[in-house]
N, C-alpha and C positions, 0 to 999 in steps of 0.2 A: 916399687917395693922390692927388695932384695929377700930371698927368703934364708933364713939363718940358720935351717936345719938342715943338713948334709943329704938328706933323701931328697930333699924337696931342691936344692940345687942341685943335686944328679938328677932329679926327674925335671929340670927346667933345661938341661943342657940336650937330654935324649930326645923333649919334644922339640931342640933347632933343629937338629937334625933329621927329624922324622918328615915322611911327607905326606902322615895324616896329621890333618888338622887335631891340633888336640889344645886345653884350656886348662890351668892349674890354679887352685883355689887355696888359702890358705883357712886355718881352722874355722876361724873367723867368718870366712864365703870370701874374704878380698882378694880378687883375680892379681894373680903373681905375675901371668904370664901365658901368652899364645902366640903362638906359632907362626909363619908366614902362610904355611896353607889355610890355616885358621882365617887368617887377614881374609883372604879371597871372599871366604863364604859369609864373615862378618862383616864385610863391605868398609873397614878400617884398617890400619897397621897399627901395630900394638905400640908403637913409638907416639900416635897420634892421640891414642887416649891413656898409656902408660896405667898404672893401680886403679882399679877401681873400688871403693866396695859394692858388697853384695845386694844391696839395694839401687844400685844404679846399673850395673851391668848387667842384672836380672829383667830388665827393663828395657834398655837401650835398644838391645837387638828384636823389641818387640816380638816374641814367640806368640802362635797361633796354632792353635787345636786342627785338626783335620776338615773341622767346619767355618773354620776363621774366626773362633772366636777367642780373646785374649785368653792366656794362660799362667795362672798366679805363679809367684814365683816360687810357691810350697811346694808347687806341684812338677817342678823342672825335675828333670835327672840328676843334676847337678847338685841344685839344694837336700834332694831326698838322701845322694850319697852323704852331703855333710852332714845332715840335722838325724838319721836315722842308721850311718855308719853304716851303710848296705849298698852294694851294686844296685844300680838301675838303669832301664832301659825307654827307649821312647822315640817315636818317630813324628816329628810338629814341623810347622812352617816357621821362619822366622823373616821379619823387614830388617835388614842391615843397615847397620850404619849410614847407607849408600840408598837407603830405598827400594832395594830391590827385595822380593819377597822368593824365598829360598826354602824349598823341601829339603830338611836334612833329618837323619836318625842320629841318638847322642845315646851314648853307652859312659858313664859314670863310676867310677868307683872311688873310694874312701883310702886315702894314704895311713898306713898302720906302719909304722916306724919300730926299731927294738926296741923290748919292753911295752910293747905294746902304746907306745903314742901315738896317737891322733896327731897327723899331721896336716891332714884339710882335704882335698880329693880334684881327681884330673874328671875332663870329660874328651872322652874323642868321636870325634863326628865326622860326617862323610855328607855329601849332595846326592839325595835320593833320585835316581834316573824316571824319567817318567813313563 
């Protein structure tokens, strides 16, 4: 998926270059695009599963509460940023694509475009050191 709003492919070009990991969502929840550092902790390259929507990549990377227990996908950063238009914060486990189970914190915000559009929302995340 190409996204057609001018923000949201300048905010696709700045997460190639960045080297946090970061995840771009379009209004919708359908993952536009992540990163190479992103790859690492997702345990995929974003070539390998290209568009997702929001119901399948909410899922994929299986997220895990602090206590291992699954984590709806209402309750992600990511979705709260779209569905509620608000920063959010949060620190969970996730199994990657790969299997591997990964402590990361994800910080989320909502893309507000001129004029006030809704453009869908990023998340950037880091690997929580133990």
């Amino acid at each position: 998926m190409v996204p057609k709003e001018v923000e949201m492919i300048l905010a696709r070009q700045l997460a190639s270059y960045l080297a946090m990991p970061m995840f771009l969502v379009d209004p919708q929840g359908n993952l536009i695009f992540y990163n190479e550092p992103a790859e690492t902790i997702l345990g995929v390259r974003y070539e390998e599963t290209g568009s997702l929507i929001a119901e399948k990549w909410s899922t994929i990377f299986a997220p895990l509460s602090e206590t291992g227990e699954e984590i709806k996908p209402a309750d992600l950063p990511l979705v709260i940023a779209l569905n509620r238009r608000q920063p959010s914060h949060s620190t969970f486990w996730i199994r990657g694509a790969d299997r591997r189970q990964r402590h990361i914190s994800v910080t989320a915000i909502p893309v507000i475009g001129q004029s006030d559009r809704f453009l869908g929302a990023i998340a950037i995340f880091w690997e929580v050191s133990a």
